[in-house]
C-alpha positions, 0 to 999 in steps of 0.5 A: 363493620358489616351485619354479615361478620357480626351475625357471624361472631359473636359481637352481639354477646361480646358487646352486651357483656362488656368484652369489646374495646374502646375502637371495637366498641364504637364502630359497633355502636355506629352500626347499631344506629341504622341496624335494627335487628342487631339492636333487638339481639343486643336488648335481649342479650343484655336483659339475658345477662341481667337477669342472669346476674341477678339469679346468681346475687340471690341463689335460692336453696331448698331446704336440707331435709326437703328433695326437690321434685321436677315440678319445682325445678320447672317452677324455678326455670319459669320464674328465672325466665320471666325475671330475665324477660322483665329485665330485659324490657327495662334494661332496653328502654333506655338504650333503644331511645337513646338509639332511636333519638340518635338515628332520627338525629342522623336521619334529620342531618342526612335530608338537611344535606340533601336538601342542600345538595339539590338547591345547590344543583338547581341554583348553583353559585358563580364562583367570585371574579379573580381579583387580580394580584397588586403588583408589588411597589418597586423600592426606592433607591438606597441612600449611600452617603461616602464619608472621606477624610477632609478638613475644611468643607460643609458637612455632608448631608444624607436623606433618608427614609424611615423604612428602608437602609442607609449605607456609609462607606468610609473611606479606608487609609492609604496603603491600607494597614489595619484589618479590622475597624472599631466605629462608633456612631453617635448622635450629637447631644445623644447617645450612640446608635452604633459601636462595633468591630467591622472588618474591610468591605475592599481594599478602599472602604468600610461599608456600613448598612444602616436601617434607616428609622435608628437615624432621626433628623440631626448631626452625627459624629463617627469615630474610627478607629484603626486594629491592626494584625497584631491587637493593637489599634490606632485612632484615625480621623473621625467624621461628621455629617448630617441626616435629614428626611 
């Protein structure tokens, strides 16, 4: 908002009068902080507008047998005028200091800033030495333990991490006759950390991805069983094997 467009308009009287909106009204109070003769206008359209308003609370009416002469008129004139110029003062006051401690407010921040600004030239900072990126720790290999249906030798054995997966893959019958598979995974005097349907991984095997941090140190017993296309299911060899860390 430019001092040209507001001598212009009639901003001044419009703001004084209460006539402004909300956005219009403050892009014109940001003006009024470094524009001191808008400031003045606005003072005395405002002291104009009280005393006006206090002239219409308290009309004064000559008496009905009694003309009134021009002398009386004038007098009448007169004393509104200075009524006006009274209020005007007091209504100012107020809202000029309240300016005033704004601008100086405004002003002390504007020569904060500079002042920042030339230190900053006379003595500028050396940006921080780059730090260079830490290259990211290759992971480990996956353990994969293959459970195969045979009788009579010791139990596998799988190493596993507390923060990374595990894969089982189970060995599937042969010819293969079952679409899906129902496996349970319990732990031998626990209780089960896996129950689910799977579906074949290929021809030859389930396979199973496991994270790592369900299987603490024990015995582990898997159950197998087989569903075929039709609904039904057929139990089949389970497995055992150990986890370790």
């Amino acid at each position: 908002m430019d001092h040209r467009s507001i001598e212009e308009s009639d901003l001044v009287e419009a703001y004084a009068t209460g006539r402004l909106g909300a956005t219009e009204r403050a892009e014109f109070e940001a003006h009024l902080v470094d524009c001191p003769d808008c400031l003045d206008r606005v003072e005395a359209a405002q002291g104009l507008a009280a005393g006006l308003r206090t002239l219409g609370q308290a009309p004064v009416t000559a008496p009905p047998q009694q003309k009134q002469g021009r002398w009386s008129v004038a007098t009448g004139w007169a004393l509104a005028a200075s009524v006006a110029a009274l209020l005007a003062l007091g209504w100012g006051v107020t809202d000029r200091r309240r300016l005033e401690q704004a601008i100086e407010t405004e002003r002390a921040a504007r020569s904060a800033a500079e002042a920042r600004a030339r230190e900053l030239a006379q003595h500028p900072q050396e940006p921080p030495a780059p730090v260079a990126p830490r290259a990211p720790t290759p992971p480990g290999p996956v353990p994969v333990l293959t459970l195969v249906a045979t009788r009579g030798s010791d139990l596998p054995t799988l190493e596993v991490r507390e923060d990374g997966p595990v894969v089982l893959s189970v060995e599937r019958e042969s010819p293969p006759r079952f679409v899906r598979y129902q496996i349970k995974l319990s732990r031998e005097g626990g209780g089960a950390v896996l129950d689910g349907l799977f579906p074949p991984s290929s021809r030859d095997a389930v396979v199973l991805a496991v994270d790592g941090s369900i299987l603490p140190p024990g015995t582990y017993a898997l159950a197998l069983e087989g569903e075929t296309g039709g609904g039904r299911r057929v139990q089949l060899p389970g497995h055992r094997f150990r986890v370790v860390r």
